[in-house]
VOLUM-440667 format. One record per residue: residue in three letters; x, y, z of N, C-alpha, C in turn. Coordinates in steps of 0.1 Angstrom, whole numbers, plus 5000, padded with zeros to 4 digits. Example, Ala and Ser with C-alpha at 12.3 -4.5 7.8 and 13.67 -1.06 7.14 Angstrom:
BEGIN
Ala513249435078512349555078513249675078;Ser512849785071513749895071512950005079;
//
This chain:
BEGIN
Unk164575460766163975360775162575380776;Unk161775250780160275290785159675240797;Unk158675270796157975270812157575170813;Unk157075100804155874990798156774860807;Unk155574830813155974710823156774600819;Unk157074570805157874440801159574480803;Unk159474620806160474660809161274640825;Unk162674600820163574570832162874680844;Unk162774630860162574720870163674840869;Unk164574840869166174890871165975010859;Unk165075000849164775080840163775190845;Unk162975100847161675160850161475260863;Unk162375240873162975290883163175420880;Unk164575410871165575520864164375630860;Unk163975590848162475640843161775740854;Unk161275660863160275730870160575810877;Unk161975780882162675890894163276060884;Unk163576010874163676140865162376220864;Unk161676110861159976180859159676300867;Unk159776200881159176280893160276380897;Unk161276380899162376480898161876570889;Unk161676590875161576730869159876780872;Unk159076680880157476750880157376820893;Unk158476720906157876760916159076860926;Unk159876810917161776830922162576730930;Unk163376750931164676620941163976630954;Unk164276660960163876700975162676690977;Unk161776740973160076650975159876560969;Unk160176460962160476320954160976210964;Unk160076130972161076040982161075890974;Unk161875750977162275640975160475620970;Unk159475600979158375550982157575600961;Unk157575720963157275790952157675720940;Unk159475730936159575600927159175540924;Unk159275430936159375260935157275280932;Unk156275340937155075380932154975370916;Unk155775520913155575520898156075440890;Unk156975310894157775230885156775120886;Unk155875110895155275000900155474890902;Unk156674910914157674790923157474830938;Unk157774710951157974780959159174820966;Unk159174920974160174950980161674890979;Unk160974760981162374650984163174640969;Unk162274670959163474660949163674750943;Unk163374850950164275020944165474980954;Unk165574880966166774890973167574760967;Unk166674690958167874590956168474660942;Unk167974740939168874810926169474880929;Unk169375000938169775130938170075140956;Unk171175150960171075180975170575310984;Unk170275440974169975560974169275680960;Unk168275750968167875810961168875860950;Unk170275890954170975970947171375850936;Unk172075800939172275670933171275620917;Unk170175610922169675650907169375710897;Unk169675820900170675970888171675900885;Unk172675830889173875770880174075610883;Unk173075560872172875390870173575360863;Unk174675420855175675350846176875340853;Unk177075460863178375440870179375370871;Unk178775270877179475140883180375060868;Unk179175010856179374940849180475030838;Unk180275200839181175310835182675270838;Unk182875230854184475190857184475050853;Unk184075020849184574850846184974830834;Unk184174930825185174940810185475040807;Unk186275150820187575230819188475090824;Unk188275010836189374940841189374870831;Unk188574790821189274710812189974770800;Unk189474860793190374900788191574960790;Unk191874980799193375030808194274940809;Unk193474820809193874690817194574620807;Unk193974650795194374580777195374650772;Unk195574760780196774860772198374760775;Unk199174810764200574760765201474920771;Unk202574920779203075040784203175180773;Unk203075120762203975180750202575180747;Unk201475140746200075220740198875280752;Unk199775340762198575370774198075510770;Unk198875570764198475710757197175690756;Unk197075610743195475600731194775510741;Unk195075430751194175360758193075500768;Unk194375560772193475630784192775720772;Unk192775790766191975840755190475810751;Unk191075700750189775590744189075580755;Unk189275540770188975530780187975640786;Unk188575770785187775870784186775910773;Unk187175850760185875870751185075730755;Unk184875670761183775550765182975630776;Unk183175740781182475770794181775930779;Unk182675960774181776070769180476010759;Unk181275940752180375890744178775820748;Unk178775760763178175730770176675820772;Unk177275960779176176060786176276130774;Unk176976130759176276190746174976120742;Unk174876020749174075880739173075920748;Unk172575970759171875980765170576060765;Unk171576170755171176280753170276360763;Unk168676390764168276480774168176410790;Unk168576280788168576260803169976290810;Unk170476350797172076350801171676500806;Unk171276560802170676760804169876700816;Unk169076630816168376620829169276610844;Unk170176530845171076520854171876620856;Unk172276670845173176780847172076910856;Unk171176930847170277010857169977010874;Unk169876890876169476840888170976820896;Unk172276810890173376860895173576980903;Unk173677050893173677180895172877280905;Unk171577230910170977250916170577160929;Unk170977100933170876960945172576960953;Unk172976990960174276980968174476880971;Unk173476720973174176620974174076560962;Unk173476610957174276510943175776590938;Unk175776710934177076730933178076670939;Unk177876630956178476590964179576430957;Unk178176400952177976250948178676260937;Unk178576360925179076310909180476380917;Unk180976460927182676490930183176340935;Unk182476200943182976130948182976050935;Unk182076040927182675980915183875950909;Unk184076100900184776200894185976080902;Unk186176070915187776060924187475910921;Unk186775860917186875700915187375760903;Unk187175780895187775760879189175820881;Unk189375930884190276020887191875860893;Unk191575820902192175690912192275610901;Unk191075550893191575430885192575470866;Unk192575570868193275660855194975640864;Unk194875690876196375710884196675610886;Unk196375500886196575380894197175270879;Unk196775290867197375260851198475360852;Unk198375440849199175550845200675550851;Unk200875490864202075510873203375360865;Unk202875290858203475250850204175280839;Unk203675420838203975470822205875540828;Unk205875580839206975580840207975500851;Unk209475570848210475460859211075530863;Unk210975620871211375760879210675730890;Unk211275820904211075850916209775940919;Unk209076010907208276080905206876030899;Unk207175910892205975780888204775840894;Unk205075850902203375870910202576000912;Unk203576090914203076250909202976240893;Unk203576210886203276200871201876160869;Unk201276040877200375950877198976010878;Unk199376070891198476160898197776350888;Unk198876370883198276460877198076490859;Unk198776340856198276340843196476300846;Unk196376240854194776130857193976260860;Unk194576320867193476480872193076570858;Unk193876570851193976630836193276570828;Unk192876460829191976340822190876390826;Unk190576370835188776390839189276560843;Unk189476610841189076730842189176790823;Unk190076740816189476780803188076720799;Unk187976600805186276510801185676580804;Unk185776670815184476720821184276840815;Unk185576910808185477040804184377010787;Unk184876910785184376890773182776870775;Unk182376790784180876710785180176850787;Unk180576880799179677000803179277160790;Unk180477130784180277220772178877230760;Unk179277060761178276980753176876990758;Unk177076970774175577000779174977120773;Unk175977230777175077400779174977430765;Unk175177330756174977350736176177460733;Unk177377450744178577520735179477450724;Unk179377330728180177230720178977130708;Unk179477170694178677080687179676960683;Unk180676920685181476820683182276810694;Unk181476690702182276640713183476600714;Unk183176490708184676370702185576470698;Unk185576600690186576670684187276720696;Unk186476770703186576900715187276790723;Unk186976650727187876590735188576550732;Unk189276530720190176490711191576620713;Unk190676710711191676820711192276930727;Unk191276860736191376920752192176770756;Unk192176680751193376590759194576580754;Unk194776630742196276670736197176730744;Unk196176820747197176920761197576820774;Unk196276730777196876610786197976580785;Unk197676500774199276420773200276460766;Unk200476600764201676670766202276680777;Unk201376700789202276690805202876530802;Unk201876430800202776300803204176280792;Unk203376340783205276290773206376400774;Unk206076510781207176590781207876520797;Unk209176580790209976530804210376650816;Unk211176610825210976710832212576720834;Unk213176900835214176880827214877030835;Unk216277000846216677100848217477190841;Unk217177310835218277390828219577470832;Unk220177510824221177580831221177680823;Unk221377830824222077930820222878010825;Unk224077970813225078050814224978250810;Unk225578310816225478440816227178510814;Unk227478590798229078620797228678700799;Unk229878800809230278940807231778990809;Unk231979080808233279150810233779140826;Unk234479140828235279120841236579170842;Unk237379270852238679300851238879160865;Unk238179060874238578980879239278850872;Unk239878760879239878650873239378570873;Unk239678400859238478320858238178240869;Unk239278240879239178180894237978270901;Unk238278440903237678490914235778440909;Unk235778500893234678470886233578340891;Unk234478220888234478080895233778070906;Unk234378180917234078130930232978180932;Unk232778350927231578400929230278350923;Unk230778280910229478170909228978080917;Unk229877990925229777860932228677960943;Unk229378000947228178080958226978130957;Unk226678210943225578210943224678120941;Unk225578020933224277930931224077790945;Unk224777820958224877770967223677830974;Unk223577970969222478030976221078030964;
//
């Protein structure tokens, strides 16, 4: 992106608030400062952005709208590859970003309300992953299934992104490819009570045998 005035406000904003964030830091950086360096006033750093924090993550919003549509396009029998896909549209995203994507992350990591802010995220995606997903089964349990396949989702995205941040991961797409397999092995395995049997010798009978089973397994 650039600074140069023919450029969208909403850009220019983004731009400057990064700027001044890594020269001056988060916390001595106020709205006024921005909306200065973008050369807008006040009033439309608020008609873009409702919060300082807020302009650290300007894709957000438009981020859930094509997780929910692609969720939304899936057939029951292809929600697997949808949510997948779903999750590679948000990585693929802050890869494309590249060092503003390290920029954020930096300023995460060190600012407590923005962490605050990328955890209240995180539960929007986390909610709209569970809220698809609880169709995938027809059990009494639909919804705990729902609930922790979706936690599994964004918690492998994140394991992956973050990796990629700190230059441990040189193939993203691979590494998320291969951290959500484990995902959806929770969803396609079933859940499944066993039984074992145990022979031994006995001078009782197959009655007394019988009974002392039923009891224990009463207890």
């Amino acid at each position: 992106m650039t600074t140069d005035a023919v450029a969208p406000a909403a850009e220019r904003l983004v731009e400057a608030a990064f700027a001044l964030f890594e020269e001056r830091g988060y916390d001595d950086t106020t709205v006024d400062d921005i909306a200065a360096r973008a050369g807008v006033g006040r009033t439309t750093f608020f008609r873009h952005y409702g919060s300082k924090e807020a302009v650290i993550f300007p894709a957000h919003d438009g981020l859930l709208d094509r997780i929910a549509a692609r969720l939304d396009a899936a057939a029951t029998a292809t929600i697997d590859l949808a949510v997948v896909e779903a999750a590679r549209i948000v990585l693929r995203h802050y890869v494309g970003e590249g060092d503003r994507a390290r920029q954020r992350y930096r300023l995460i990591t060190s600012v407590p309300a923005l962490r605050d802010r990328e955890l209240a995220g995180q539960r929007q995606y986390q909610r709209l992953f569970a809220g698809r997903l609880r169709d995938r089964w027809d059990d009494a349990d639909a919804g705990l299934r729902a609930e922790l396949v979706a936690a599994g989702v964004v918690a492998a995205h994140n394991h992956v992104l973050r990796g990629w941040l700190r230059g441990d991961v040189t193939d993203p797409e691979a590494a998320l490819d291969h951290a959500m397999s484990y995902v959806l092995a929770q969803a396609t395995g079933d859940v499944e009570t066993t039984t074992s049997v145990v022979v031994v010798q006995s001078r009782r009978s197959a009655a007394e045998v019988a009974d002392t089973v039923r009891r224990a397994l009463e207890h």
